[in-house]
The first five atom37 places (N, CA, C, CB, O) and aatype in JSON, in Angstrom:
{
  "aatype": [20, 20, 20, 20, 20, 20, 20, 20, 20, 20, 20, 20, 20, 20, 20, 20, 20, 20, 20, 20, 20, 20, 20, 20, 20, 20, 20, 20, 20, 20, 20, 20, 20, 20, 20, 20, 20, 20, 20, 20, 20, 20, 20, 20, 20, 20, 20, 20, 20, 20, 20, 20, 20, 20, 20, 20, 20, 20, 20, 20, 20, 20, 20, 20, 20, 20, 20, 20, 20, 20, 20, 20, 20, 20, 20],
  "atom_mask": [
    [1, 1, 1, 1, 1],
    [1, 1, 1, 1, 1],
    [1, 1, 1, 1, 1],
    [1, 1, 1, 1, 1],
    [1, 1, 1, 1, 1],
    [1, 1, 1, 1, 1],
    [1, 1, 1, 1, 1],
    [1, 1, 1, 1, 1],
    [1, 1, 1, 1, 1],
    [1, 1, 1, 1, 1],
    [1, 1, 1, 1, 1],
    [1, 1, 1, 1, 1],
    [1, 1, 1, 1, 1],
    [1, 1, 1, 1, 1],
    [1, 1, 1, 1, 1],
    [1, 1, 1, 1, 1],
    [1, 1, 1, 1, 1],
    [1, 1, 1, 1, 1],
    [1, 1, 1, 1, 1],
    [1, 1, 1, 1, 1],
    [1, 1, 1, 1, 1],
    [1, 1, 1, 1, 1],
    [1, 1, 1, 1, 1],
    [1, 1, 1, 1, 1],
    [1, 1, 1, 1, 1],
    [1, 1, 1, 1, 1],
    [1, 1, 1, 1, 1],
    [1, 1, 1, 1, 1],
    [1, 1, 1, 1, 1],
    [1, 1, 1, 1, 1],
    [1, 1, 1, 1, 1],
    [1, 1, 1, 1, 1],
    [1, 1, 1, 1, 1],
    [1, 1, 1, 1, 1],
    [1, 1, 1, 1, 1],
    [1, 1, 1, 1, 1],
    [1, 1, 1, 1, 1],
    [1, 1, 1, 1, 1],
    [1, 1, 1, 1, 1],
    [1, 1, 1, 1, 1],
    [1, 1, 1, 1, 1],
    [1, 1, 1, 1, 1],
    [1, 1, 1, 1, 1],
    [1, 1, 1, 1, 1],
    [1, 1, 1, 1, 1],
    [1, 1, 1, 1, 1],
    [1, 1, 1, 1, 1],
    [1, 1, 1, 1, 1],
    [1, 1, 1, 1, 1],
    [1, 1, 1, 1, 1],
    [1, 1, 1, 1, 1],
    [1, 1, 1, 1, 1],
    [1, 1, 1, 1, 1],
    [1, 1, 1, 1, 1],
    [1, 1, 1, 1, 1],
    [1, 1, 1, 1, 1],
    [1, 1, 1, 1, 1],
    [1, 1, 1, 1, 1],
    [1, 1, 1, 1, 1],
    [1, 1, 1, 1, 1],
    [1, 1, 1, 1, 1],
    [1, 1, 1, 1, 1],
    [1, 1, 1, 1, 1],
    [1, 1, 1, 1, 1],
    [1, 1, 1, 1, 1],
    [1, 1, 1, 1, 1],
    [1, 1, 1, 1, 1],
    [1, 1, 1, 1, 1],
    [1, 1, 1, 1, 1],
    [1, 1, 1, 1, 1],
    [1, 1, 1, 1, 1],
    [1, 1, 1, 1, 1],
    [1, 1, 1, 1, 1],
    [1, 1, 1, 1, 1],
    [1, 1, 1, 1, 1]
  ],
  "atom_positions": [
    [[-81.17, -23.26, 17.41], [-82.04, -22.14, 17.09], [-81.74, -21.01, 18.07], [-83.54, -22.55, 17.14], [-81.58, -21.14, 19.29]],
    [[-81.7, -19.9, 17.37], [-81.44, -18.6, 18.09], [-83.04, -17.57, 18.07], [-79.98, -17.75, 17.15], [-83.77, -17.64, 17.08]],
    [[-83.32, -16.89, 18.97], [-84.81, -16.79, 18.93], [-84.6, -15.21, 19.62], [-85.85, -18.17, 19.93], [-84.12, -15.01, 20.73]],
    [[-84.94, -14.46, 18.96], [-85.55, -13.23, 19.86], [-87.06, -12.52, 19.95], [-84.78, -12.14, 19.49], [-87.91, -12.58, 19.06]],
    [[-87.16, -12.02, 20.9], [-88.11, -10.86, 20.75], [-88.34, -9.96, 20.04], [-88.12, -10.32, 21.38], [-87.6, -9.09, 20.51]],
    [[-88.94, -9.45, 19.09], [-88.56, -8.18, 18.76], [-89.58, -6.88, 18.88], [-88.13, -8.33, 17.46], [-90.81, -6.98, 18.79]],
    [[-89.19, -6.23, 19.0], [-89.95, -4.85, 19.42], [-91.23, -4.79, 18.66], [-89.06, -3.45, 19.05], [-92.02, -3.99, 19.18]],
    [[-91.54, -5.2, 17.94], [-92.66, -4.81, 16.95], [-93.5, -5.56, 17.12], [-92.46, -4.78, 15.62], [-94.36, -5.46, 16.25]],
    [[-93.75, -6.47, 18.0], [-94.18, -7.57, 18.19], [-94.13, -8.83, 17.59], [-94.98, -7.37, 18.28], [-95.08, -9.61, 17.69]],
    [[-92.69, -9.22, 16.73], [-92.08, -10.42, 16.35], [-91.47, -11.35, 16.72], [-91.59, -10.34, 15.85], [-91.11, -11.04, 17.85]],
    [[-91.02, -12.52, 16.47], [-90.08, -12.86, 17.19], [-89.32, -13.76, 15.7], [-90.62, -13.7, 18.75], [-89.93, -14.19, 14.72]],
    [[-88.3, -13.81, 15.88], [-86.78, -13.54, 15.15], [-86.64, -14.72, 15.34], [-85.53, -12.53, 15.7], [-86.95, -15.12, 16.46]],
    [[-86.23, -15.53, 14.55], [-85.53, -16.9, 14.89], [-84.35, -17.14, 13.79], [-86.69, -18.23, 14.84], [-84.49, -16.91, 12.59]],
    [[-83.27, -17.61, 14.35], [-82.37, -18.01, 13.15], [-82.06, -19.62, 13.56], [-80.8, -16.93, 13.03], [-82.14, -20.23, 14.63]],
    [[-81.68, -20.0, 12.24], [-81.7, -21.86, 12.27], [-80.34, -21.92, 11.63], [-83.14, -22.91, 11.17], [-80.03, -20.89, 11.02]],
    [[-79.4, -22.95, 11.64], [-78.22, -23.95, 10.92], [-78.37, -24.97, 11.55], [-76.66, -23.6, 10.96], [-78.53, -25.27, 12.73]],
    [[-78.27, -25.72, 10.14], [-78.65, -27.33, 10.69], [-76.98, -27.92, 10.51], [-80.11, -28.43, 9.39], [-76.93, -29.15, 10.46]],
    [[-75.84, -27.33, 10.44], [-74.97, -27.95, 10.62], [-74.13, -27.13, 10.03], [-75.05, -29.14, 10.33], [-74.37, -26.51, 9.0]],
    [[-72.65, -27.07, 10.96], [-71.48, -25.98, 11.01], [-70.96, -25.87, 9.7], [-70.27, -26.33, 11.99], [-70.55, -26.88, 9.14]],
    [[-70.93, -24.63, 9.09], [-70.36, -23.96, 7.75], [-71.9, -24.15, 6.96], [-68.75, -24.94, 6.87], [-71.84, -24.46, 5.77]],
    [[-72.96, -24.02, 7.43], [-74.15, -24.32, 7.2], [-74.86, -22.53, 6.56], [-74.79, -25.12, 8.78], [-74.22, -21.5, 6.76]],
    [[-75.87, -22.52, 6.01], [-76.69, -21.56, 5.55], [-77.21, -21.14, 6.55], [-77.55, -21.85, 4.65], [-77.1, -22.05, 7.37]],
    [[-77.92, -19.97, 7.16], [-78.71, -19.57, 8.34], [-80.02, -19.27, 7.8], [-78.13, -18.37, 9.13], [-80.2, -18.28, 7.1]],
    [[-80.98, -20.13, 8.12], [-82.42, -19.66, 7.61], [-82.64, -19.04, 8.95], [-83.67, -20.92, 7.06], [-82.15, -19.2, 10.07]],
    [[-83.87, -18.0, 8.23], [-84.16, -16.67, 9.36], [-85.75, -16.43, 9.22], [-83.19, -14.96, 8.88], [-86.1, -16.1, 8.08]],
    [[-86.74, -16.53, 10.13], [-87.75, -16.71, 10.02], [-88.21, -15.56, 10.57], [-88.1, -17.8, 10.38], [-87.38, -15.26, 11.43]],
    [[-89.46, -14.39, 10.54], [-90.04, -13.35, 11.28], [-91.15, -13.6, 11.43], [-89.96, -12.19, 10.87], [-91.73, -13.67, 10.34]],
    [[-92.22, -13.91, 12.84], [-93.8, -13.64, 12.17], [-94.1, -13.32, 13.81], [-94.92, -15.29, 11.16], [-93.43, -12.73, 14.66]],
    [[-95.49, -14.01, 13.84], [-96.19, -13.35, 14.96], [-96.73, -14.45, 15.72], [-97.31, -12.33, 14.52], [-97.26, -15.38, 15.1]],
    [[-96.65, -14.47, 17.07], [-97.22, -16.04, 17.62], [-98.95, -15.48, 18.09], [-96.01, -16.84, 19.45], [-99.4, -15.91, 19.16]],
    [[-99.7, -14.64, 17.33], [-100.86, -14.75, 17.16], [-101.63, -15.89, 17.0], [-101.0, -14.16, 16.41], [-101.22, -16.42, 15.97]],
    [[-102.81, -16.78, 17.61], [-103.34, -17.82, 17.13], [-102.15, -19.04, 16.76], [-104.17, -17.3, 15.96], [-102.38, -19.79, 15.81]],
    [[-100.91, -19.18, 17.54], [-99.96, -19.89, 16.41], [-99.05, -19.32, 15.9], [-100.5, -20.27, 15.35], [-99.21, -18.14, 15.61]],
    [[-97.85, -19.95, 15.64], [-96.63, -18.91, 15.28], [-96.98, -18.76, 13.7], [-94.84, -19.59, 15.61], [-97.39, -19.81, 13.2]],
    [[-96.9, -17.82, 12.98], [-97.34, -17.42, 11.24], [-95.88, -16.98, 11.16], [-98.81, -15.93, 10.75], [-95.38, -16.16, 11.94]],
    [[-95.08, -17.72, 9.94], [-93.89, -16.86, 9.61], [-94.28, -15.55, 8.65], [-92.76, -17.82, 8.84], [-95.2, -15.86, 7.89]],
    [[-93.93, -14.51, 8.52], [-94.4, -13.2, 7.4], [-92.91, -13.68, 6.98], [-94.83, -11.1, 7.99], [-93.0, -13.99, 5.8]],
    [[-91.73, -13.86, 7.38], [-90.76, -13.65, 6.18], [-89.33, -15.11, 6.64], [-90.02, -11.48, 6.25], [-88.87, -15.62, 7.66]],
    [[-89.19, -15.21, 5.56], [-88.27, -16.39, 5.7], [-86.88, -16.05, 4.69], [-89.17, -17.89, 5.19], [-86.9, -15.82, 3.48]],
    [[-86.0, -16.1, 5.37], [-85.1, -16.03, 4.14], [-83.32, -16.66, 4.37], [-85.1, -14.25, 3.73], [-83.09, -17.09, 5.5]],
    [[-82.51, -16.69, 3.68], [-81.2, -17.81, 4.01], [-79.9, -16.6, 4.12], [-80.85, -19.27, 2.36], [-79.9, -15.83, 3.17]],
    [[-78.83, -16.37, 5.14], [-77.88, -15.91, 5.27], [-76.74, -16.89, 4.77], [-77.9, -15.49, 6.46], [-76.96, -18.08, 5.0]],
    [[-75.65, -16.59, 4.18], [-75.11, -17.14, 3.59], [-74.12, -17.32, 4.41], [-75.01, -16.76, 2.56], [-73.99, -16.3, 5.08]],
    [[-73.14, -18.35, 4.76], [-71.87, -18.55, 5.9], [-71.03, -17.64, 5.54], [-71.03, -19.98, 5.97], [-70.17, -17.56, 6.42]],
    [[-70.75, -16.61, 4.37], [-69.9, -15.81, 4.01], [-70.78, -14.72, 4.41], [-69.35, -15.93, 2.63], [-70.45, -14.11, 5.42]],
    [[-71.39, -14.52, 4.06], [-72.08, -13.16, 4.33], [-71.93, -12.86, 6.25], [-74.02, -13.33, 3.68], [-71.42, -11.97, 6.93]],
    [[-72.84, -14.39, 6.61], [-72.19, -14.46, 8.29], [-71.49, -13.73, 8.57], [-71.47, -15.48, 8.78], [-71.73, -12.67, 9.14]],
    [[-70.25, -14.22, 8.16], [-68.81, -13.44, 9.18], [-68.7, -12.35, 8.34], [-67.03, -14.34, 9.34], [-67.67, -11.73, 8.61]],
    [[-69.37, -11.83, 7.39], [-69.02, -10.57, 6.79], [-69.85, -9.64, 7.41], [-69.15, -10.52, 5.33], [-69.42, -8.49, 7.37]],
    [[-70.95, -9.82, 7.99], [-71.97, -9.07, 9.27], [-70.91, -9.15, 10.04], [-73.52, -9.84, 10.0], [-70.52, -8.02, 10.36]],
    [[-69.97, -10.44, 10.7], [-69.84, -9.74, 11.54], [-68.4, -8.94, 12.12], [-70.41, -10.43, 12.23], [-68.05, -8.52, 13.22]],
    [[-67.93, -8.97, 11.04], [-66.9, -8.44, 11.03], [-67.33, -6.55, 10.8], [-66.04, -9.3, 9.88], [-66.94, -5.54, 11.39]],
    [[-68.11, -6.74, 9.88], [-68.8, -5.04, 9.81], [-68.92, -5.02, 10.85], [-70.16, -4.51, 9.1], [-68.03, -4.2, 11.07]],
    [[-69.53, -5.38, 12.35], [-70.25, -5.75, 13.25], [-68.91, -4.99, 14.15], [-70.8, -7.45, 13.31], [-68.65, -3.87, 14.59]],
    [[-68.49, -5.85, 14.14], [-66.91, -5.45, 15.4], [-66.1, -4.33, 14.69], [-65.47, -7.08, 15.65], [-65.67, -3.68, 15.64]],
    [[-65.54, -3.6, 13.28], [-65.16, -3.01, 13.16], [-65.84, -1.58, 13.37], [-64.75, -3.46, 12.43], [-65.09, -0.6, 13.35]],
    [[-67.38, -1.35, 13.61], [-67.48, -0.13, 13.85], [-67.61, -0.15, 15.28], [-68.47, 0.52, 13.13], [-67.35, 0.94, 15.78]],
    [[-68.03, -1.34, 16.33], [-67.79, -1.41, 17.52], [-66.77, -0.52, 17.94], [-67.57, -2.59, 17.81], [-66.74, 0.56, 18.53]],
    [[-65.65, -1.59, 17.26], [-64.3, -1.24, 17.92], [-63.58, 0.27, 17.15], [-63.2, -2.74, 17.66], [-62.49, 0.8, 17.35]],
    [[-64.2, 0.48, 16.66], [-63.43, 2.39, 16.29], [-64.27, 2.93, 16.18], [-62.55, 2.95, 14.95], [-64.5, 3.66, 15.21]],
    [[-65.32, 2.7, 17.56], [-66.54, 3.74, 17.54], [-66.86, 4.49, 16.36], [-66.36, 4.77, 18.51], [-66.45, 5.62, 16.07]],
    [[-67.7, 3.68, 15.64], [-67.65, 4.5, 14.07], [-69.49, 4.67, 14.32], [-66.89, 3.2, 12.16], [-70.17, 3.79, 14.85]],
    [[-69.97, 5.84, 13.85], [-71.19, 6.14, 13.61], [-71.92, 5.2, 12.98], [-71.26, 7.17, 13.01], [-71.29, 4.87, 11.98]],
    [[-73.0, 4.55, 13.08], [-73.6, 3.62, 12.01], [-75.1, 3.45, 12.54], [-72.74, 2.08, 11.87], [-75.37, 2.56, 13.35]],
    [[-76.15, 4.41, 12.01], [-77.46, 4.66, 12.42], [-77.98, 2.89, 12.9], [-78.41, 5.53, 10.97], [-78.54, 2.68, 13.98]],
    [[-77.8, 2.22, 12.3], [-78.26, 0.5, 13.06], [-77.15, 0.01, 14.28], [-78.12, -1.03, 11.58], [-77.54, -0.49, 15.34]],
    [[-76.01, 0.19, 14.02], [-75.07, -0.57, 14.77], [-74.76, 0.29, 15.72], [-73.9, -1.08, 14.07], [-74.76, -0.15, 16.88]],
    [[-74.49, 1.4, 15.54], [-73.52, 2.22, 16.61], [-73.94, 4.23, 15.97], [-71.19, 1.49, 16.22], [-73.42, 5.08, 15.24]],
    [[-75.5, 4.03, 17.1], [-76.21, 5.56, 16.51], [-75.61, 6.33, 16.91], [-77.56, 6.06, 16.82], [-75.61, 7.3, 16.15]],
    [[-74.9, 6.5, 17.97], [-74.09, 7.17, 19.1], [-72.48, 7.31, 18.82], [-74.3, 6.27, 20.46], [-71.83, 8.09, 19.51]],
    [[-71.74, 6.38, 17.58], [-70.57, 6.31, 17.27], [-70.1, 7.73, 17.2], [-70.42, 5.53, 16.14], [-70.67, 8.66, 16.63]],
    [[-68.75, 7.76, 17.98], [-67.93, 9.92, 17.82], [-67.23, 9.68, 16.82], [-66.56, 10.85, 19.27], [-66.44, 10.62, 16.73]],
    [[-66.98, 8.54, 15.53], [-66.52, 8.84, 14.28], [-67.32, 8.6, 13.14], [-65.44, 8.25, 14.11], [-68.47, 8.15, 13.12]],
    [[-66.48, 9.01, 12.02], [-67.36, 8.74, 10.36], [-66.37, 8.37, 10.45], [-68.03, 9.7, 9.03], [-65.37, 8.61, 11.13]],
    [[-66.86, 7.29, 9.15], [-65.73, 6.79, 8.1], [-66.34, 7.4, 6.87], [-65.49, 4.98, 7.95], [-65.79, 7.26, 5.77]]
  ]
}
């Protein structure tokens, strides 16, 4: 399990129960108890297709208001 903080007062968790596996992704609030508000499955293709989007605007500093707000190119 991968777990973050998130700004809004959430916390983020992602799950695979085993390699080439689905990623379930949980959001809620540890109010009274953790409450999930949203649950949903990343697909192992989709995976590396984040993250390949992920490193290609990294790496050619490309503009991308979520990834790279600050990027000095467009594509």
């Amino acid at each position: 399990m991968i777990t973050f903080n998130v700004n809004n007062g959430r916390l983020l968790r992602f799950y695979q129960d085993k390699p080439d596996g689905a990623i379930l992704i949980d959001a809620g609030r540890e109010r009274d108890g953790y409450r999930a508000e949203y649950v949903g499955y990343i697909s192992p293709g989709d995976a590396v297709m984040l993250y390949n989007l992920y490193r290609h605007i990294k790496d050619n500093d490309i503009q991308n208001d979520f990834i790279n707000p600050e990027g000095k190119n467009r594509e």
